[in-house]
C-alpha positions, 0 to 999 in steps of 0.5 A: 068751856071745861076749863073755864068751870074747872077753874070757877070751881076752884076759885069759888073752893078757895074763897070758902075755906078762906072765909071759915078760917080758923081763929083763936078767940080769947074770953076773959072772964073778969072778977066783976062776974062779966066777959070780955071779947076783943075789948067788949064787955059782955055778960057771961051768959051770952058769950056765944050770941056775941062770938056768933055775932063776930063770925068767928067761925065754929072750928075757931080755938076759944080759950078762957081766962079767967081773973085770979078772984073770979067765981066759977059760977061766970065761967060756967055761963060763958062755957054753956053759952060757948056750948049752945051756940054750936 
């Protein structure tokens, strides 16, 4: 009986750190004043809604890019709104 609950224990560990996997999520910031996530366009202002909406998990690695003629006025929606969603 010990071993079958040692066992259960360690399958049930290893789903959960399979399910909060690190990912490297890329938003582009585009000149247009909008994101794009995965192929989604999206207003800066709610990248974080949207990337919690995905699941990415929060130990995920986001990177921004931005387009050569964008303003920093976008950029800095998509990283606050990055920052309040955790």
């Amino acid at each position: 009986m010990r071993v079958a609950w040692i066992i259960l224990g360690i399958i049930v560990s290893g789903t959960s750190s399979l399910a909060r996997a690190q990912e490297n999520v890329v938003v582009r910031v585009l000149a247009n004043g909008t994101c794009d996530i995965s192929g989604t366009n999206v207003a800066c202002a709610e990248v974080g809604m949207k990337l919690r909406s995905m699941h990415v998990p929060e130990n995920s690695v986001i990177g921004l890019q931005g387009d050569l003629t964008v303003t920093y006025a976008p950029v800095a929606a998509a990283i606050s709104s990055i920052k309040n969603a955790g």
